[in-house]
C-alpha positions as CSV (number, residue, x, y, z in Angstrom):
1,X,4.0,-17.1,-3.5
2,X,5.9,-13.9,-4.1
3,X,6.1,-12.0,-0.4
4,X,7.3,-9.1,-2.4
5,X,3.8,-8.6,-4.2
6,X,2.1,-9.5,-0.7
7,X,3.6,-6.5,0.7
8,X,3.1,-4.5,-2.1
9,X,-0.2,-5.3,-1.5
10,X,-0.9,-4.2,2.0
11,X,1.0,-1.3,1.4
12,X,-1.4,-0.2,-1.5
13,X,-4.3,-1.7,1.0
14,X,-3.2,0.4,4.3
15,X,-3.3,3.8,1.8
16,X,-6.7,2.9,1.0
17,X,-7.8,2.4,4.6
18,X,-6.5,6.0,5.2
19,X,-7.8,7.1,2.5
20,X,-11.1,5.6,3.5
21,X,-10.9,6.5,7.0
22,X,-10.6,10.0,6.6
23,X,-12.9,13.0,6.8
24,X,-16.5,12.0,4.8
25,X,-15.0,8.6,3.6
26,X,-17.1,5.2,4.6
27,X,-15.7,4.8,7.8
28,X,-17.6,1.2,7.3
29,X,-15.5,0.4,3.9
30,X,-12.3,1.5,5.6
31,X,-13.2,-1.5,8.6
32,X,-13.7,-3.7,6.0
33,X,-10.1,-2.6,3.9
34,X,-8.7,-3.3,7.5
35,X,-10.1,-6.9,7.3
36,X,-8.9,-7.4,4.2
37,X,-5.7,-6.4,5.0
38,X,-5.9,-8.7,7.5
39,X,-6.5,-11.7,5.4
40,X,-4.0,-11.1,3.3
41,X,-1.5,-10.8,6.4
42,X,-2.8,-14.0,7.9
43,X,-2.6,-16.1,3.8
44,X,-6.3,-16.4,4.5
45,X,-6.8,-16.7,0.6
46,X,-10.2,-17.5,1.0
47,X,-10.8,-14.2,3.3
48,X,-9.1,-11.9,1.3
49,X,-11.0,-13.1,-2.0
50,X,-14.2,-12.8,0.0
51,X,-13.6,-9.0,1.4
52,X,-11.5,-8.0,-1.6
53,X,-15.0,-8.5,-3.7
54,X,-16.9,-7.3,-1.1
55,X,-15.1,-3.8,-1.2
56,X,-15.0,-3.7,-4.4
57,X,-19.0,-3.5,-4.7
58,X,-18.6,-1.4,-1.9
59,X,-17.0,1.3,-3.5
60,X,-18.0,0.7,-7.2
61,X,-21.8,0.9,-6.2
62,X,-21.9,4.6,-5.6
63,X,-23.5,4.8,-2.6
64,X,-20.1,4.8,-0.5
65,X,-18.3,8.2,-0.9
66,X,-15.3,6.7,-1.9
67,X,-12.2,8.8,-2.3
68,X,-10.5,9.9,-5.6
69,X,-8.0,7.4,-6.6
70,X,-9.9,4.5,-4.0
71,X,-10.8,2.2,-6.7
72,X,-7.2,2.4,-8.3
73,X,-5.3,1.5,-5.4
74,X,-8.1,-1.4,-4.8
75,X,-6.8,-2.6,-8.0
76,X,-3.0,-2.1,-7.9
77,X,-3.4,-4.1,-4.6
78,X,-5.6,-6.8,-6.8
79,X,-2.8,-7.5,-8.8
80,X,-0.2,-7.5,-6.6
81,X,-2.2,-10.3,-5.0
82,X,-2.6,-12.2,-8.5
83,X,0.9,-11.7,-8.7
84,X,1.4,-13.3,-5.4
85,X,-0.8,-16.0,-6.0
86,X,-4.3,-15.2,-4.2
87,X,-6.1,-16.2,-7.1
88,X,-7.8,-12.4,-7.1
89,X,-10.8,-11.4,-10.0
């Protein structure tokens, strides 16, 4: 497991969560980036495959008013965790 491509990660997880958390974002989706961030912190593979989909519908469903550029960063974070080995879709 690569800790480089962890942290790239969070780091591409903790601008979504701003992202998210500001002005008519889903304040709900950016508590839920925070507990993914969280699993991926903690190794908790199992967690962060769990909330990682669960965001992704999230956002991808249209009724979230997700931010320009959300979706993007969801993915660059998606394969820094493949690349780290979460075993990410």
């Amino acid at each position: 497991m690569t800790s480089d491509h962890r942290t790239a990660a969070i780091d591409h997880l903790r601008a979504l969560r701003e992202r998210l958390g500001s002005g008519s974002a889903d304040p709900s989706a950016a508590e839920e980036c925070e507990q993914l961030i969280r699993a991926v912190e903690a190794f908790h593979m199992e967690g962060a495959r769990f909330r990682m989909h669960g965001l992704r519908r999230r956002l991808a469903s249209g009724d979230a008013h997700a931010p320009d550029g959300a979706l993007q960063l969801l993915d660059a974070a998606a394969e820094a965790l493949r690349s780290a080995g979460f075993g990410i879709r």
